[in-house]
DSSP file (Angstrom, degrees, kcal/mol; ACC not computed):
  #  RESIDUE AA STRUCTURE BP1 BP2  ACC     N-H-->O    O-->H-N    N-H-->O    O-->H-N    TCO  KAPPA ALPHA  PHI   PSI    X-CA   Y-CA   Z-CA
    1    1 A X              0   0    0      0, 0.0     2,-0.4     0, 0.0    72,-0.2   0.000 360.0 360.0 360.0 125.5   -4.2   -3.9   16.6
    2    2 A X  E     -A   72   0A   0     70,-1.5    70,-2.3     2,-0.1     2,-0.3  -0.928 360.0-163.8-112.7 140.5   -2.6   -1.6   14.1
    3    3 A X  E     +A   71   0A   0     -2,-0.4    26,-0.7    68,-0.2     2,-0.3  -0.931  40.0  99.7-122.4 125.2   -1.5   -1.5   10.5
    4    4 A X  E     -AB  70  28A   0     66,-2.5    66,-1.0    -2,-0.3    24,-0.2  -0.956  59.0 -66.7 175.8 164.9    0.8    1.1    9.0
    5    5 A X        -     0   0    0     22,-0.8     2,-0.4    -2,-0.3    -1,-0.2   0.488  41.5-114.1 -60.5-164.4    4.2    2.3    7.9
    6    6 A X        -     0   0    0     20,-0.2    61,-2.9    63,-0.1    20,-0.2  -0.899  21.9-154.1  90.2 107.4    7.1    3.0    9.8
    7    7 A X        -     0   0    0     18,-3.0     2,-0.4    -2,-0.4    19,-0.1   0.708  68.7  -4.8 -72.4 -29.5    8.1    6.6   10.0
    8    8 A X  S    S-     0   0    0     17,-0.7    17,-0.3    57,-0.1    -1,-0.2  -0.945  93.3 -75.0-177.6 162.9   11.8    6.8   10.6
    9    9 A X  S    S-     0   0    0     -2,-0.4     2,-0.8     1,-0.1    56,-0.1  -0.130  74.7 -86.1 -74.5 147.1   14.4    3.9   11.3
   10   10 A X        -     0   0    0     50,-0.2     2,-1.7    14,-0.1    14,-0.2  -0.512  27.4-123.7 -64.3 115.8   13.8    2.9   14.8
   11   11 A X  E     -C   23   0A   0     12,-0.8    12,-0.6    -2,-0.8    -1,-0.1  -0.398  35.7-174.8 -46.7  69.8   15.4    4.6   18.1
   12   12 A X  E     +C   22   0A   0     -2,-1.7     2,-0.2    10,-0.2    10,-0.2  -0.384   7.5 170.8 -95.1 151.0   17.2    1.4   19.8
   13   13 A X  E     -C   21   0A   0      8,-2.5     8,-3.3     6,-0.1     2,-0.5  -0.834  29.8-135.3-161.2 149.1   18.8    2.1   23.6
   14   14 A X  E     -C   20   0A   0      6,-0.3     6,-0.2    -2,-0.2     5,-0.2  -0.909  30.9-171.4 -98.4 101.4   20.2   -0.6   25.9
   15   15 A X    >   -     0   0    0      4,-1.7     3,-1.0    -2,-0.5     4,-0.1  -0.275  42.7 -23.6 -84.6-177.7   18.9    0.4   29.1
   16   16 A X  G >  S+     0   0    0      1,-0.3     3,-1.0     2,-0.2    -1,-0.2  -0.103 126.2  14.1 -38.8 127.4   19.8   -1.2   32.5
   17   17 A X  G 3  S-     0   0    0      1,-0.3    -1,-0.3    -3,-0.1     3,-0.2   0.792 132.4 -66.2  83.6  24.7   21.2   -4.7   32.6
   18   18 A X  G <  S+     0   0    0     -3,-1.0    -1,-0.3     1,-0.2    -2,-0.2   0.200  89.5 157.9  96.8 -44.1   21.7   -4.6   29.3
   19   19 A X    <   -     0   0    0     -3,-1.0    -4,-1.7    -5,-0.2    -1,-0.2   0.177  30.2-131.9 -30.6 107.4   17.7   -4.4   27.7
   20   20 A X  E     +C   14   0A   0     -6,-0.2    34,-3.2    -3,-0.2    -6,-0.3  -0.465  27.7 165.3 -86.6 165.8   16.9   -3.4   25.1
   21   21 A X  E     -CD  13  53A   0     -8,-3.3    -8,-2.5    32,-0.2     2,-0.3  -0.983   9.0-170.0-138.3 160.9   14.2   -0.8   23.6
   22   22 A X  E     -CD  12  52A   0     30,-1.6    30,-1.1    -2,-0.2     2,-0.3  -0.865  16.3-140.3-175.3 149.4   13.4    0.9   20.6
   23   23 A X  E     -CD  11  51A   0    -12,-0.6   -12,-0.8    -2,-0.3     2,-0.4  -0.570  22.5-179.3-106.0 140.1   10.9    3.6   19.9
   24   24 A X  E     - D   0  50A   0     26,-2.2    26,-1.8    -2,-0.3     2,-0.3  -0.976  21.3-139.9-105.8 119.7    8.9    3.5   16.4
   25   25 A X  E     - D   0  49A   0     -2,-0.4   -18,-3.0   -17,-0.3   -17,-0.7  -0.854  18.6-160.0 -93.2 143.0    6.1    6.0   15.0
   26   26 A X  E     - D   0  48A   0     22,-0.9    22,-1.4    -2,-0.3     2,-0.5  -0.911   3.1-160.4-108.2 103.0    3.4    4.1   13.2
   27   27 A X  E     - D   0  47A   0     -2,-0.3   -22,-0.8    20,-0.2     2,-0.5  -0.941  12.3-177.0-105.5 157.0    1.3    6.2   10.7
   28   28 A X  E     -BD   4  46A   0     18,-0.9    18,-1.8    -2,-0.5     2,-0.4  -0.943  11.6-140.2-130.9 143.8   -1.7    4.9    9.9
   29   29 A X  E     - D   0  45A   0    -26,-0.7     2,-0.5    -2,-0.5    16,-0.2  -0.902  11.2-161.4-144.0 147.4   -4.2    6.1    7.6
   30   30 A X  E     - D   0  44A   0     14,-2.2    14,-3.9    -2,-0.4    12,-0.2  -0.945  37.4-117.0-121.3 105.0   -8.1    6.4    7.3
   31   31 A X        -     0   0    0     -2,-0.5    12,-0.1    12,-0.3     2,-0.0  -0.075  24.9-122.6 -40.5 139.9   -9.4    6.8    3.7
   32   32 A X        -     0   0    0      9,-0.1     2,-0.3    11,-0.0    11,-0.2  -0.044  34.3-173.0 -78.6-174.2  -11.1    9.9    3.0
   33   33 A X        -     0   0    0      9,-0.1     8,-3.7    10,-0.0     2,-0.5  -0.926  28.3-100.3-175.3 171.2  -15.0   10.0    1.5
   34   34 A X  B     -G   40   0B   0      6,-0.3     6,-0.3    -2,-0.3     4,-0.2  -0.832  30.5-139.3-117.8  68.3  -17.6   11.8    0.2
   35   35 A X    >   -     0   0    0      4,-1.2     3,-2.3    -2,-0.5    -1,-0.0   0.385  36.3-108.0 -30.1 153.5  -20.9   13.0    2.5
   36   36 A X  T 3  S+     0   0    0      1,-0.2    -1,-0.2     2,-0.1     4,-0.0   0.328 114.1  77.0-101.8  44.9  -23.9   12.7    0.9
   37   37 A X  T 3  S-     0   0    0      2,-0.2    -1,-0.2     0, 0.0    -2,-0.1   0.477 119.1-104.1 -68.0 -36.6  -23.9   16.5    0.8
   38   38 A X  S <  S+     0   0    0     -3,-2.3    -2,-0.1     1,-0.3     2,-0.1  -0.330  82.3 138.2 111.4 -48.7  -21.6   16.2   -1.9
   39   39 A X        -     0   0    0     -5,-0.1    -4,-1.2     1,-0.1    -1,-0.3  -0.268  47.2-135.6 -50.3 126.1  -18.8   17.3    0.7
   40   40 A X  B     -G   34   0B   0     -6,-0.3    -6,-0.3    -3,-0.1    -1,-0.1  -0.486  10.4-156.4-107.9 138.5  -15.5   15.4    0.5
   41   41 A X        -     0   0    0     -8,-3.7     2,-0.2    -2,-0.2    -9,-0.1  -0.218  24.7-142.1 -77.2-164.8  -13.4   14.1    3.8
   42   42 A X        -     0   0    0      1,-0.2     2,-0.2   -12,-0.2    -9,-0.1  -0.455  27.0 -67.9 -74.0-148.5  -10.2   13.8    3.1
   43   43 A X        -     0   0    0     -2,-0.2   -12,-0.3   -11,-0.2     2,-0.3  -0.614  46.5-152.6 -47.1 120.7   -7.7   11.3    4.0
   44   44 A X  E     -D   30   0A   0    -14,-3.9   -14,-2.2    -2,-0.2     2,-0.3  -0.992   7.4-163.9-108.7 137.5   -6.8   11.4    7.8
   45   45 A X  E     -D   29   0A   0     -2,-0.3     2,-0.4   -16,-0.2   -16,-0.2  -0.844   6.4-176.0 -45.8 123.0   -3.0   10.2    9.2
   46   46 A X  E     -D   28   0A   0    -18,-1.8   -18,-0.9    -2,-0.3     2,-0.5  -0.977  16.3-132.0-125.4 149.6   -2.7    9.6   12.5
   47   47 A X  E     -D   27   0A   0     -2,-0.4     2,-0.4   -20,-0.2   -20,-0.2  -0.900  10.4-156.8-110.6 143.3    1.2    8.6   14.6
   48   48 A X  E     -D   26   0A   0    -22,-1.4   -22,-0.9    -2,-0.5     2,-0.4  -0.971   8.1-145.8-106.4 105.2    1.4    5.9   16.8
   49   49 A X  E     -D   25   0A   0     -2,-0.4    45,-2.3    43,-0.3     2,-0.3  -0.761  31.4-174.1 -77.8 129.8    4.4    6.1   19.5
   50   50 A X  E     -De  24  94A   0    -26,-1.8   -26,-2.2    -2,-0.4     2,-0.3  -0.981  10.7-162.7-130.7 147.3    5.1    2.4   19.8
   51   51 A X  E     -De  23  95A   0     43,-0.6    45,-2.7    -2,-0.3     2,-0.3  -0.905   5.4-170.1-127.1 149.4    7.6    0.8   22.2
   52   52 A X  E     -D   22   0A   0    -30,-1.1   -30,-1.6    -2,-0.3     2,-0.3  -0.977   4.9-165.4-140.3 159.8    9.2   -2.5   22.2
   53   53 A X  E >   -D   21   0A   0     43,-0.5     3,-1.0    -2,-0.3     4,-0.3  -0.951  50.5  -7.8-130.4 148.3   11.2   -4.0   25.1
   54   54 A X  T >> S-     0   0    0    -34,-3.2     3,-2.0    -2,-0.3     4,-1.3   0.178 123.0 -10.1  72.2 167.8   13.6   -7.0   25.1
   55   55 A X  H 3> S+     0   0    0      1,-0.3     4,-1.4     2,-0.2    -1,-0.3   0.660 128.9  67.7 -43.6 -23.9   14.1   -9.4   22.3
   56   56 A X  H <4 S+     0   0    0     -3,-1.0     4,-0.3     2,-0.2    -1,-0.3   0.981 101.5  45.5  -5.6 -89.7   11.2   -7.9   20.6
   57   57 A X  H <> S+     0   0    0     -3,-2.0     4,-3.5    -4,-0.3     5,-0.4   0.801 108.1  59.1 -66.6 -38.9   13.1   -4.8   20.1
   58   58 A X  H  X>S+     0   0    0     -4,-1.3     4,-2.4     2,-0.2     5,-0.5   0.957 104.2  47.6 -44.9 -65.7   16.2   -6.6   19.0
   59   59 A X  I  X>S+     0   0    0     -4,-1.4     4,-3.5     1,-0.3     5,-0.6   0.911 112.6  51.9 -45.6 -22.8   14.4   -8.1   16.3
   60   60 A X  I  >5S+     0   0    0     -4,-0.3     4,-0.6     1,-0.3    -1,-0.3   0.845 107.3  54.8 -98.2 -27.4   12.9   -4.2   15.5
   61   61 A X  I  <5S+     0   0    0     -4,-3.5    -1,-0.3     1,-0.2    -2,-0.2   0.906 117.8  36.9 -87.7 -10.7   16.6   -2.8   15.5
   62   62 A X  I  <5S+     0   0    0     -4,-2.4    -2,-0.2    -5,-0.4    -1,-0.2   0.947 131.3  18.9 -72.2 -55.4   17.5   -5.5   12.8
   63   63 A X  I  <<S+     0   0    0     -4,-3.5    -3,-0.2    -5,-0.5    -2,-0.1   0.825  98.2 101.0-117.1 -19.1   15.2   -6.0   10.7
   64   64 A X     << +     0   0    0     -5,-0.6     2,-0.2    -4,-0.6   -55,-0.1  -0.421  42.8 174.7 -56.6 140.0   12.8   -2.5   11.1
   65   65 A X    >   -     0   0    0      4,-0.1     3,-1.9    45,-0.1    45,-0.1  -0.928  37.9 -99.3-143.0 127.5   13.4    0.1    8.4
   66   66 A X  T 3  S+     0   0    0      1,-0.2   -59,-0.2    -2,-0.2    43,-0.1  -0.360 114.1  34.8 -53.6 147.7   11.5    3.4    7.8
   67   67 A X  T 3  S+     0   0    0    -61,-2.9    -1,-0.2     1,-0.3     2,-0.2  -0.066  90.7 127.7  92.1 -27.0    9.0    2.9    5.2
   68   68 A X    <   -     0   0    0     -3,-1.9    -1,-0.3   -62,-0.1   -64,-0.1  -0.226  56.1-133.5 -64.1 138.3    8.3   -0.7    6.3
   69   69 A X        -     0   0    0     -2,-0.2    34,-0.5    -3,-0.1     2,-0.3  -0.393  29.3-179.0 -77.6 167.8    4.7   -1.9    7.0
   70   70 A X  E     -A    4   0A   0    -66,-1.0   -66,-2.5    31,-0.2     2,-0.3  -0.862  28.6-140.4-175.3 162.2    4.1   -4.0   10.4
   71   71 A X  E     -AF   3 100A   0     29,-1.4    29,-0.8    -2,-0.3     2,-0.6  -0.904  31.6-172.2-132.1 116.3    1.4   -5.3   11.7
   72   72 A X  E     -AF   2  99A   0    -70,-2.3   -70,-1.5    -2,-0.3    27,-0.3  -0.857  17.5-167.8-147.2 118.0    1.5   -4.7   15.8
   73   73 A X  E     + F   0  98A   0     25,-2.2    25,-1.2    -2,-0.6    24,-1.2  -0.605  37.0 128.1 -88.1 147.2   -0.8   -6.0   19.3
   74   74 A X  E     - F   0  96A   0     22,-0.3     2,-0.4    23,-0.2    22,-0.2  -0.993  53.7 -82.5 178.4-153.7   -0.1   -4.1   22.5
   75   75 A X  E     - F   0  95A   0     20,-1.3    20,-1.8    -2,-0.4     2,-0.5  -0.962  36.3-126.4-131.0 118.3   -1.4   -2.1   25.6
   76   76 A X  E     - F   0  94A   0     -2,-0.4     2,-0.4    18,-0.2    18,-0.2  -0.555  30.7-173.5 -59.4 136.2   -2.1    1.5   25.6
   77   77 A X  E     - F   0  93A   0     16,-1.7    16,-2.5    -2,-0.5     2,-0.1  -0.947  14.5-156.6-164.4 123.0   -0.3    3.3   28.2
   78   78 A X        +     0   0    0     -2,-0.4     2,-0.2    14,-0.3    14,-0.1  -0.375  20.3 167.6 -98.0 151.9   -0.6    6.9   29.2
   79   79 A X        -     0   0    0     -2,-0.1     2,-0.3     2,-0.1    -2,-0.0  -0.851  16.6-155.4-160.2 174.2    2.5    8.7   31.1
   80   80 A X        +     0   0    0     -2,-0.2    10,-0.2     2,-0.0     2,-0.2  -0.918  13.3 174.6-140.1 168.6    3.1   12.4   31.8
   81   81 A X  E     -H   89   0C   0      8,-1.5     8,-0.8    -2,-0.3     2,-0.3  -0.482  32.5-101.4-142.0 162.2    6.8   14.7   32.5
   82   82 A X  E     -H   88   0C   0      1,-0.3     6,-0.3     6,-0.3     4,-0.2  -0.808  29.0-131.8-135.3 139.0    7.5   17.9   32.9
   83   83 A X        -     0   0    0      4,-1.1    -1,-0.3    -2,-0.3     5,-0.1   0.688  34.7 -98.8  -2.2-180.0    8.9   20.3   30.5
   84   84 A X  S    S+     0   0    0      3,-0.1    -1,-0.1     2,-0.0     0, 0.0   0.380 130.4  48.6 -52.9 -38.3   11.5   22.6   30.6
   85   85 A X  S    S-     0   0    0      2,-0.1    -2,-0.1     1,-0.0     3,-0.1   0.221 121.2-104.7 -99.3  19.1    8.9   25.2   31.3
   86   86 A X  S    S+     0   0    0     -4,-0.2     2,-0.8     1,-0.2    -3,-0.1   0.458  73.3 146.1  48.3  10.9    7.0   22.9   34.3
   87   87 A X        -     0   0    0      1,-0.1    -4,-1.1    -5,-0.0     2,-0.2  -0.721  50.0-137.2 -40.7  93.0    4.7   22.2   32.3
   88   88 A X  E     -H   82   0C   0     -2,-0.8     2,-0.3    -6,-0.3    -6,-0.3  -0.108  29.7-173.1 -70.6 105.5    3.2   18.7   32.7
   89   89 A X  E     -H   81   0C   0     -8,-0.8    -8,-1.5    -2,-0.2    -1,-0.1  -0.769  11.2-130.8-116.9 163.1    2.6   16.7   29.3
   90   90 A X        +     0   0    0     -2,-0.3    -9,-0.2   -10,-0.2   -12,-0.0   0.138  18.4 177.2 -86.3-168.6    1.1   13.8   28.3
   91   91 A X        -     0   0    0    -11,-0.1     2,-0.1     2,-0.1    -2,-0.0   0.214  15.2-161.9-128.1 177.7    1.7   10.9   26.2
   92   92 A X        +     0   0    0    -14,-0.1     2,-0.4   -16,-0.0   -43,-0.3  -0.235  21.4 170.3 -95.6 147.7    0.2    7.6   25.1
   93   93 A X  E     - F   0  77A   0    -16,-2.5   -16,-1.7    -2,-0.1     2,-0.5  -0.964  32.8-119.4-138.5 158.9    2.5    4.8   23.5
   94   94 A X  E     -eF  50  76A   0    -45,-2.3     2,-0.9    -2,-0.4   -43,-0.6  -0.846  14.7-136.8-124.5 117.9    1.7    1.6   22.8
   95   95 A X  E     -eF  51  75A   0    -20,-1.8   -20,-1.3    -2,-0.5   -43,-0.2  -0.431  29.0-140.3 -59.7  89.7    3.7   -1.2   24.5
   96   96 A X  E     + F   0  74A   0    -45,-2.7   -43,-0.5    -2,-0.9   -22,-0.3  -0.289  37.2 159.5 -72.6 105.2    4.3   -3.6   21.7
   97   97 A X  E     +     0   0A   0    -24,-1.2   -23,-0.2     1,-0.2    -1,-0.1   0.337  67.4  47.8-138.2  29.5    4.0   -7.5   22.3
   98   98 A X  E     + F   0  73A   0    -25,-1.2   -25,-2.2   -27,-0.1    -1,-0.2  -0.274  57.0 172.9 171.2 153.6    3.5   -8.4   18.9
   99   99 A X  E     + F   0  72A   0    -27,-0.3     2,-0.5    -3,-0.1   -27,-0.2  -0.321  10.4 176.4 -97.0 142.7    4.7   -7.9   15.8
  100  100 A X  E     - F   0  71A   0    -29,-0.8   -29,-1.4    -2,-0.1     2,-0.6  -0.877  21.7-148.3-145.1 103.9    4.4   -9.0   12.1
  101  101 A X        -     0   0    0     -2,-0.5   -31,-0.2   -31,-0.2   -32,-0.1  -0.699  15.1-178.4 -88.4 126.3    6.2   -7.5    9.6
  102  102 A X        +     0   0    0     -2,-0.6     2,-0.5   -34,-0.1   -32,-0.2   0.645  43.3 108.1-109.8  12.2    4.3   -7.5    6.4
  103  103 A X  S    S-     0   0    0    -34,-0.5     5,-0.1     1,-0.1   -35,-0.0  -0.676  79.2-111.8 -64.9 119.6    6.8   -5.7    3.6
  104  104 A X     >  -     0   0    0     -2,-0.5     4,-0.6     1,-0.1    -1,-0.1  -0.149  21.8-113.5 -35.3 140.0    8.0   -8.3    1.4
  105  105 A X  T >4 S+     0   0    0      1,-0.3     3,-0.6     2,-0.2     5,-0.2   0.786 114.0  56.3 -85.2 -16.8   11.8   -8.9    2.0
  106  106 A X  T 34 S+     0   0    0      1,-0.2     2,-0.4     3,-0.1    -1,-0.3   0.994 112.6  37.6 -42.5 -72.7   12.2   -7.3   -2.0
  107  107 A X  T 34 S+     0   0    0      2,-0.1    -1,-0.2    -3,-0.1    -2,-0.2   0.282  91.5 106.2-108.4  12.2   10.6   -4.4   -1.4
  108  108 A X    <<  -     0   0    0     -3,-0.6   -41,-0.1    -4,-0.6   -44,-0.1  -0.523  68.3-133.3-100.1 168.3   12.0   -3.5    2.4
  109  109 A X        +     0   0    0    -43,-0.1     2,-0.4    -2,-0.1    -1,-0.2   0.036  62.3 136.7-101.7  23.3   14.7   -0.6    2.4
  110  110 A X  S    S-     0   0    0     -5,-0.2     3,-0.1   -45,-0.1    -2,-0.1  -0.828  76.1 -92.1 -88.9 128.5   16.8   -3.1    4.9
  111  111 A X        -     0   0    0     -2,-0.4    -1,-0.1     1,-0.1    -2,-0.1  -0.139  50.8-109.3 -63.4 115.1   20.7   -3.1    3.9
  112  112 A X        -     0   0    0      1,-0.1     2,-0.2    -3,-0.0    -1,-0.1  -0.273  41.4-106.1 -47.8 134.6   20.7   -6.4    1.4
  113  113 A X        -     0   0    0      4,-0.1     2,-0.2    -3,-0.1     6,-0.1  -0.638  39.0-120.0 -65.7 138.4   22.9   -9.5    3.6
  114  114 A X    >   -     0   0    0     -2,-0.2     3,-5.3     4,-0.1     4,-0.4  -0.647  31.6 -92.4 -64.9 141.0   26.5   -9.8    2.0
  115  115 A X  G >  S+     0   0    0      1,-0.3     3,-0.9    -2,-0.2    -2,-0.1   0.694 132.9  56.5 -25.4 -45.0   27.5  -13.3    0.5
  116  116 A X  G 3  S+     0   0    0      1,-0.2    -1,-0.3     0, 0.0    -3,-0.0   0.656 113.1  43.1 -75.8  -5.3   29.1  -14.1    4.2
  117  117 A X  G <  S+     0   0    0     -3,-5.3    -1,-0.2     2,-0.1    -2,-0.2  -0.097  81.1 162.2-124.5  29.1   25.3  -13.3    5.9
  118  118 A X    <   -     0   0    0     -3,-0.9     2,-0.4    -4,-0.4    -4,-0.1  -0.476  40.8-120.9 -58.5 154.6   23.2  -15.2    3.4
  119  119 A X        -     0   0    0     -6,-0.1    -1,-0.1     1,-0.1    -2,-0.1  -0.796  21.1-135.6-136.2 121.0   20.2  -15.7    4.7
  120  120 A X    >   -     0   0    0     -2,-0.4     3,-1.1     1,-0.1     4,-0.3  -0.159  25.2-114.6 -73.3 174.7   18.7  -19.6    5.2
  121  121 A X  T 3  S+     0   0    0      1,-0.2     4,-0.5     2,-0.1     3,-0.5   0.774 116.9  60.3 -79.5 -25.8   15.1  -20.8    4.3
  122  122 A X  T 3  S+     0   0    0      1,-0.2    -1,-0.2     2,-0.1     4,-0.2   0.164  89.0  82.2 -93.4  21.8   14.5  -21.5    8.2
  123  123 A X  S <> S+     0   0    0     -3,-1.1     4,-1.7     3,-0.1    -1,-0.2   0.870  82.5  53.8 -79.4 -31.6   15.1  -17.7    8.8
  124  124 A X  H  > S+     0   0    0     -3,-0.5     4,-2.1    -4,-0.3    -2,-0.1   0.975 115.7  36.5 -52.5 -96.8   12.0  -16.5    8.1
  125  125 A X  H  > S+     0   0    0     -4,-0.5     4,-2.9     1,-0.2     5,-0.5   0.972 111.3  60.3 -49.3 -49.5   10.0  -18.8   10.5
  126  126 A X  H  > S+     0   0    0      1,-0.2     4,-4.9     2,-0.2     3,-0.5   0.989 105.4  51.7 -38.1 -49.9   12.8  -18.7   13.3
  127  127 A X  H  X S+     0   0    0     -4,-1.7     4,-1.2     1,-0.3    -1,-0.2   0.970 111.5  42.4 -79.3 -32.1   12.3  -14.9   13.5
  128  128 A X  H  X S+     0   0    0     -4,-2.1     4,-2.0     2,-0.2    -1,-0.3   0.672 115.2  52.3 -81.9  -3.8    8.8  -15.1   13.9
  129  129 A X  H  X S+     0   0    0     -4,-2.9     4,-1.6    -3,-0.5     5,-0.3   0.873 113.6  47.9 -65.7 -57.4    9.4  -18.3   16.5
  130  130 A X  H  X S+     0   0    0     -4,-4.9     4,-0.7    -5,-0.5    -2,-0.2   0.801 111.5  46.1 -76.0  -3.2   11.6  -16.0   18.2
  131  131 A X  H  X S+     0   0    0     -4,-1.2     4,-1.6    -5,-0.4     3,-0.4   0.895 115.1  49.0 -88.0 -51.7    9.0  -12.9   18.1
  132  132 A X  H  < S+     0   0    0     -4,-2.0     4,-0.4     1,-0.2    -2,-0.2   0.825 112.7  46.0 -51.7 -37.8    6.2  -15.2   19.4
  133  133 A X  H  < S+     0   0    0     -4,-1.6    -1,-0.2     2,-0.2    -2,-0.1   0.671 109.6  54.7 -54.1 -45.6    8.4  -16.6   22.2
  134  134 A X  H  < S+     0   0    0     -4,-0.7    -2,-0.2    -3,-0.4    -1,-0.2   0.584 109.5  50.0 -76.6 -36.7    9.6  -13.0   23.2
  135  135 A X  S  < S+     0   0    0     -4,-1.6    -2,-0.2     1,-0.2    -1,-0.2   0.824  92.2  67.1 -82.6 -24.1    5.9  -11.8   23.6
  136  136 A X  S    S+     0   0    0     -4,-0.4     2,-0.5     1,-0.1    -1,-0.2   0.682  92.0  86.3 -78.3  -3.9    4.3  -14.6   25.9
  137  137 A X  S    S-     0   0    0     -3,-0.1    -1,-0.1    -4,-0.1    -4,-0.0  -0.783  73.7-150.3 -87.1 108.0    6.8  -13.0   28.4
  138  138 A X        -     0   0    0     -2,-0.5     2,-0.3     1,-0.0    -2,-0.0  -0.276  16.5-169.3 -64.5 177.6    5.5  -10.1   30.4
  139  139 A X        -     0   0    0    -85,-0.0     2,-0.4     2,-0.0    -1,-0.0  -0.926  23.0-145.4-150.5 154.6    8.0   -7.4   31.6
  140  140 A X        -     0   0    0     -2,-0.3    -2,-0.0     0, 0.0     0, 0.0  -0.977  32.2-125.1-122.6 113.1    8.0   -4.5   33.8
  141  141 A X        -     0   0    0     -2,-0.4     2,-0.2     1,-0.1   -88,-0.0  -0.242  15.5-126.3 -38.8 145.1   10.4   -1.4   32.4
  142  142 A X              0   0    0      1,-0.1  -126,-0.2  -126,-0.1    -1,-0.1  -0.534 360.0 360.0 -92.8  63.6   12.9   -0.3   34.6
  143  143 A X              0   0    0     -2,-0.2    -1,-0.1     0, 0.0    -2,-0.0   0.351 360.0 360.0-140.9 360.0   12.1    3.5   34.6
């Protein structure tokens, strides 16, 4: 479980058969403090690669904005490449199956609806029906 920002607008690609994904960094942050030395932490950041597959990831290339907070459950999952230089690297993502978005729909930096996309009172709960719905389904990637 995570809570944190949104770094940059989400990376959406339709993979085989249509699927979608899209990639988000997560920072997250751990308040700094004061030892009782008198010596001061600071602040730490840390980025999160988060993947979402499948209606999921619809939902994140609509309504996900950088700067938006979310709220996110998933599975850690290691994989490794290699370079350009044959070098073999690492890294961890976390395989998103589910989501909350907790910026208030004032304050999010998502493109305002125009008069013809006004937005109903049963939108709100529909998208998070249709995020709950979208998660009890496992998946296997096709890569």
């Amino acid at each position: 479980m995570l809570i944190g920002n949104v770094g940059k607008d989400p990376e959406v690609r339709y993979v085989e058969n249509g699927v979608c994904t899209a990639r988000v960094s997560l920072a997250t942050k751990t308040s700094g403090y004061t030892l009782p030395n008198g010596t001061q932490v600071p602040d730490r950041t840390e980025w999160h690669n988060l993947l979402f597959w499948r209606k999921i990831a619809e939902v994140v290339e609509r309504y996900v904005h950088k700067g938006d907070k979310l709220y996110v459950e998933g599975e850690l999952k290691t994989r490794n490449y290699t370079d350009n230089q044959g070098i073999v690297r690492y890294i961890t993502e976390i395989w998103v199956n589910n989501m909350e978005m907790l910026t208030p729909k004032s304050h999010s930096t998502a493109p305002q609806p125009n008069a013809k996309e006004e937005p109903t009172k049963t939108d709100v709960p529909l998208l998070r029906l249709l995020i709950a719905i979208s998660c009890k389904f496992r998946f296997t990637p096709f890569f």
